[in-house]
C-alpha positions as CSV (number, residue, x, y, z in Angstrom):
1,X,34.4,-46.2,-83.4
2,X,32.3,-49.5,-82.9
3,X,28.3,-49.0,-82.5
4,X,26.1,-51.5,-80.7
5,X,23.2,-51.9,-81.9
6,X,21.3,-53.6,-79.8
7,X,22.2,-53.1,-75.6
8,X,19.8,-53.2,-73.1
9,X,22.1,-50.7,-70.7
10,X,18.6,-49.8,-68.5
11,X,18.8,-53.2,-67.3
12,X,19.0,-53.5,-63.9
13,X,21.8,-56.0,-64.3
14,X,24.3,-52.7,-64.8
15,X,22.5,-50.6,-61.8
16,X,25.8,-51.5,-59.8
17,X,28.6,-50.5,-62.2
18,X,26.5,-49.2,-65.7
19,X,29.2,-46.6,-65.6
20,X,32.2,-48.5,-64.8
21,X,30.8,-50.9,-67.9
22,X,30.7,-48.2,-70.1
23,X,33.9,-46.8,-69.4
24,X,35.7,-50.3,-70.0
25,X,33.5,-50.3,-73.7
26,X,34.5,-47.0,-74.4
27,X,38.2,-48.1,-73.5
28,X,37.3,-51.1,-76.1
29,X,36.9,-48.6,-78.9
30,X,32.6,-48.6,-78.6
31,X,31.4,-45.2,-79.1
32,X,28.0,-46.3,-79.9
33,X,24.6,-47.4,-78.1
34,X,21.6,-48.4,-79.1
35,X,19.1,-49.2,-76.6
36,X,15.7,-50.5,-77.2
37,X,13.0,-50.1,-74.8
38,X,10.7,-53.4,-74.6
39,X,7.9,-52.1,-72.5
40,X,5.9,-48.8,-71.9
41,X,7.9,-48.4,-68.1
42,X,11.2,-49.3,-70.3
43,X,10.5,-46.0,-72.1
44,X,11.4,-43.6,-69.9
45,X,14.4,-45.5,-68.2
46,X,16.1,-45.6,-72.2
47,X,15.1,-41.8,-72.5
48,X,16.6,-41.1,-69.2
49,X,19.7,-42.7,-70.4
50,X,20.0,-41.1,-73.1
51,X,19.7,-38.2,-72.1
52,X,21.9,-38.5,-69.4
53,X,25.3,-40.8,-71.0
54,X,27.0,-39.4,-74.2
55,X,27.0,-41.7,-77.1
56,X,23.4,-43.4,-76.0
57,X,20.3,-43.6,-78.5
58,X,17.4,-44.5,-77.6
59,X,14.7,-47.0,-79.8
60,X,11.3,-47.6,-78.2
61,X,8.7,-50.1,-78.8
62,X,6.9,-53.2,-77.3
63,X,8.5,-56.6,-77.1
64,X,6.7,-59.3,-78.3
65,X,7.0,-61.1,-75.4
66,X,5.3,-58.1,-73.4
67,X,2.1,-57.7,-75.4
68,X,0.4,-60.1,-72.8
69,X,0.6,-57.2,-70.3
70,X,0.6,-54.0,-73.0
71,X,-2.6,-51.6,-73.7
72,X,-4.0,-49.8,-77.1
73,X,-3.2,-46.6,-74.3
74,X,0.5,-48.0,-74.4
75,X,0.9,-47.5,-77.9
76,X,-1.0,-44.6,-78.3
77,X,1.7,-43.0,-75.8
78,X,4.5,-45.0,-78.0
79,X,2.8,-42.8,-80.8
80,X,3.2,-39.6,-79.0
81,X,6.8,-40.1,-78.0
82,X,7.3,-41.2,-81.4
83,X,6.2,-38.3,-82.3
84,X,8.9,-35.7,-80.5
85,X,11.4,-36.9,-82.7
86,X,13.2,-38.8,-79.2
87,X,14.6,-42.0,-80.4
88,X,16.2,-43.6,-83.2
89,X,14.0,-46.5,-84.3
90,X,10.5,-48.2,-83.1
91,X,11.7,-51.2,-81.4
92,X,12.3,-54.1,-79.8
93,X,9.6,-55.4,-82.0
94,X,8.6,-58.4,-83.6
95,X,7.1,-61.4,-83.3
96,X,8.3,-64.3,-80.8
97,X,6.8,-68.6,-81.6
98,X,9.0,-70.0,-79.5
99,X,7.9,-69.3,-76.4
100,X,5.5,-71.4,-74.4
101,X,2.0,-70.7,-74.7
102,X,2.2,-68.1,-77.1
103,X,-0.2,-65.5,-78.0
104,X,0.0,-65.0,-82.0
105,X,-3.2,-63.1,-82.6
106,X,-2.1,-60.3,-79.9
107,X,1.5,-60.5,-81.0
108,X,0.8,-60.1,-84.5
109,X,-1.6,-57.5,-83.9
110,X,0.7,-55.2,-82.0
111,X,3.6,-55.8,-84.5
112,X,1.5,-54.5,-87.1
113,X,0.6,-51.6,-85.4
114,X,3.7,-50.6,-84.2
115,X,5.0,-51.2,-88.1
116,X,2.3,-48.6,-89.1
117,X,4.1,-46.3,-86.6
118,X,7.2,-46.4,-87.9
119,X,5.9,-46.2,-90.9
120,X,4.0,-42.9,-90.0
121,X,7.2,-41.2,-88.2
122,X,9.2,-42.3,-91.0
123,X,11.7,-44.5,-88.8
124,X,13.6,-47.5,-88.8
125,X,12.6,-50.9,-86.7
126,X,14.5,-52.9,-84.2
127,X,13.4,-56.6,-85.0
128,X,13.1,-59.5,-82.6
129,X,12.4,-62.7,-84.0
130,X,12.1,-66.2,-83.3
131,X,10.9,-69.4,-85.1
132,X,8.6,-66.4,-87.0
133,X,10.8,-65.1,-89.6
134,X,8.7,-65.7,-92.5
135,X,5.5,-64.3,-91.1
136,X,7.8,-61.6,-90.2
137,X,8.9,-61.1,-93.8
138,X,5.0,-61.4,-94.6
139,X,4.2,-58.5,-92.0
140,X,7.4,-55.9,-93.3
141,X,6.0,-56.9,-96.6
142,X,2.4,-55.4,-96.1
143,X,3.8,-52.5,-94.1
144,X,5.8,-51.1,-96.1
145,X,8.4,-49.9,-93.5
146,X,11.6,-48.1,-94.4
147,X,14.2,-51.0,-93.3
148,X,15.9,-51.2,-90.0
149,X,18.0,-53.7,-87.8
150,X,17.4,-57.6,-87.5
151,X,18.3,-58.2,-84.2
152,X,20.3,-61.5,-83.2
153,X,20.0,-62.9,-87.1
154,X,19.4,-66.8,-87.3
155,X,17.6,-67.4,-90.3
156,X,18.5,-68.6,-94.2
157,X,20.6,-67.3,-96.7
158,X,17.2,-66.9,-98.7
159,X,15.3,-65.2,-95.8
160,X,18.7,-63.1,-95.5
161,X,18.3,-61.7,-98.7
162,X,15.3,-61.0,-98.4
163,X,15.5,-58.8,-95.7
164,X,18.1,-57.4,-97.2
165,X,15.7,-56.7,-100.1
166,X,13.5,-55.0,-97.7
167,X,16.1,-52.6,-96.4
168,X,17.3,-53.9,-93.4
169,X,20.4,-55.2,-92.0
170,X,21.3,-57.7,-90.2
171,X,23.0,-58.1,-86.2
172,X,25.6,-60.2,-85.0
173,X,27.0,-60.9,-82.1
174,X,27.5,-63.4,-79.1
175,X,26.5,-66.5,-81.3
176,X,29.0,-66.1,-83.6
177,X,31.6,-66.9,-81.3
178,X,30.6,-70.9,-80.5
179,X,32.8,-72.6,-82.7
180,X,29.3,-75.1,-83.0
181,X,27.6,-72.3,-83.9
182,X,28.2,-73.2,-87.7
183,X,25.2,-72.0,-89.5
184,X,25.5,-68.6,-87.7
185,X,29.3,-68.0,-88.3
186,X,28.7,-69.3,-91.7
187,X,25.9,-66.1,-92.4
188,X,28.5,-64.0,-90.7
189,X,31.3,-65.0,-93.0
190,X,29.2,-65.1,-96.4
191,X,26.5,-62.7,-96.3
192,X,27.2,-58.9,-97.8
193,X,29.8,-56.9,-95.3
194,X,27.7,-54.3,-96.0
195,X,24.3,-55.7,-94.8
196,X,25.9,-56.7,-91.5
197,X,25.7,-54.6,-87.8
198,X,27.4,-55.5,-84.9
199,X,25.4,-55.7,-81.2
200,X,26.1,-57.3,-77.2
201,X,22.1,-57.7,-76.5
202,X,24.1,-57.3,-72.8
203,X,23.3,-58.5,-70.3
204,X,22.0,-61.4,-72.0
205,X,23.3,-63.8,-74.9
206,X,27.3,-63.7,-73.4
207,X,29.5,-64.3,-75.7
208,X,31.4,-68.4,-75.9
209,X,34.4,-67.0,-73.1
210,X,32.3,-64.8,-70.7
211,X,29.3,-68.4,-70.9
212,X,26.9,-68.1,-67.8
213,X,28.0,-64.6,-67.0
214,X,26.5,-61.5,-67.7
215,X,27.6,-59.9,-71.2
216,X,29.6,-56.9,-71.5
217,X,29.4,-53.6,-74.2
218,X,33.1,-54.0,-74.2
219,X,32.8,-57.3,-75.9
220,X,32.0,-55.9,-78.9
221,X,35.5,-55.4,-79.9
222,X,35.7,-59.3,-79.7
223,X,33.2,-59.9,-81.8
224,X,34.6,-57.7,-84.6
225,X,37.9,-59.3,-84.3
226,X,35.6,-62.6,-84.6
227,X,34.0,-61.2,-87.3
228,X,37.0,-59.9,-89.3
229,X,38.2,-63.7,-88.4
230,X,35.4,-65.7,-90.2
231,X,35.5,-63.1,-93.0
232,X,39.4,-62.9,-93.8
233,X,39.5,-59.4,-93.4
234,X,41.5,-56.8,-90.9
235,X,39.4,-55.8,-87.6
236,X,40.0,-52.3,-88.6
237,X,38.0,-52.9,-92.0
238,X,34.9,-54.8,-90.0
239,X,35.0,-52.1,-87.7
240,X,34.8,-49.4,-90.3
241,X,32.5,-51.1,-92.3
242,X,29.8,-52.0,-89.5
243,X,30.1,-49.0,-88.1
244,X,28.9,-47.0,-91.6
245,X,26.4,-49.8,-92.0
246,X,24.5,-49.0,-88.1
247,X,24.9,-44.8,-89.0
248,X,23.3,-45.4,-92.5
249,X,20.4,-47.7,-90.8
250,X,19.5,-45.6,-87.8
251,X,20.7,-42.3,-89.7
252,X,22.9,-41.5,-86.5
């Protein structure tokens, strides 16, 4: 059974057919579904969901590029959910350069207390980070969390293994089916099998076939045959061996 790590199924991109979608996953051979809330309202729509589909874990937290409009009273209610034992991991977090106009100070200020959470409830971290991986690595480093997921990984072999070091794995998924994609298939086909998790992000980042569509949980059975490809290895052994990886990380 596949596991994807990182599926935003509350979208309201899957409001039409979110059952339909998973069925056809589920067909695919994904058991698995991790979804991270990125805001305070996304709470309650990933608990709902979980609650509601088999094989659907919740991870809360407060995306980066959500800060802007998130409250101390936000996390203090992230704290208290946190706190019922609900969800998997805190997450989406992290810390986001690349986007125009940026605001670090608040960014890095609710990443850091968001890392003290999970360090406080003793739980993993969903990581989203862009153009900011070292003062991510800086950050993990002071908080002393215990490991969790780098979502969408596109960073050095070096900053690999240090997350690695740190406890976390790393996700893979849409990119590594560009053929120009060449540093990111490269990290796919090199790095430790067993440091590696599989994830759709779905709706967004569609894999190199399904381009300017919306992404699909079922497409993560491509990208472990696209995995097992760039590695030399049979799907069946990529599937296996990602799926122990995302049950060790998240402790599902």
């Amino acid at each position: 059974m596949l596991i994807d790590t990182h599926i935003h199924l509350d979208a309201a991109e899957f409001d039409h057919d979110r059952a339909a979608a998973l069925e056809r996953a589920r067909r695919a051979g994904v058991g698995g579904f991790v979804v991270p809330a990125v805001d305070r309202a996304g709470f309650a729509r990933a608990l709902r969901l979980a609650g509601t589909t088999p094989g659907v874990f919740p991870a809360l937290g407060i995306h980066p590029l959500r800060v802007d409009a998130a409250s101390v009273a936000d996390l203090a209610a992230l704290d208290d959910l946190l706190g019922q034992g609900c969800c998997v991991a805190v997450g989406e977090i992290g810390l986001d350069h690349y986007a125009p106009e940026f605001n670090a100070a608040r960014q890095q200020a609710f990443f850091m207390a968001q890392l003290e959470l999970a360090r406080k409830h003793a739980l993993p971290v969903i990581l989203h980070v862009r153009r900011a991986l070292d003062a991510v690595l800086a950050a993990l480093r002071r908080a002393n969390v215990t490991g969790g997921i780098a979502h969408a990984f596109n960073g050095s072999f070096q900053q690999a293994g240090a997350l690695i070091a740190l406890g976390f794995k790393l996700g893979f998924g849409g990119a590594m089916t560009f053929p120009g994609s060449r540093r990111i298939r490269r990290l796919a086909g090199e790095l430790p099998l067993e440091a590696i998790v599989l994830e759709t992000d779905a709706p967004d980042m569609p894999p190199v076939w399904g381009r300017g569509g919306r992404n699909e949980p079922g497409n993560l059975a491509l990208y472990a045959e696209t995995l097992a490809r760039l590695r030399g290895l049979a799907p069946e052994a990529v599937i296996a061996a990602t799926t122990i990886n995302a049950r060790k990380i998240l402790r599902l």
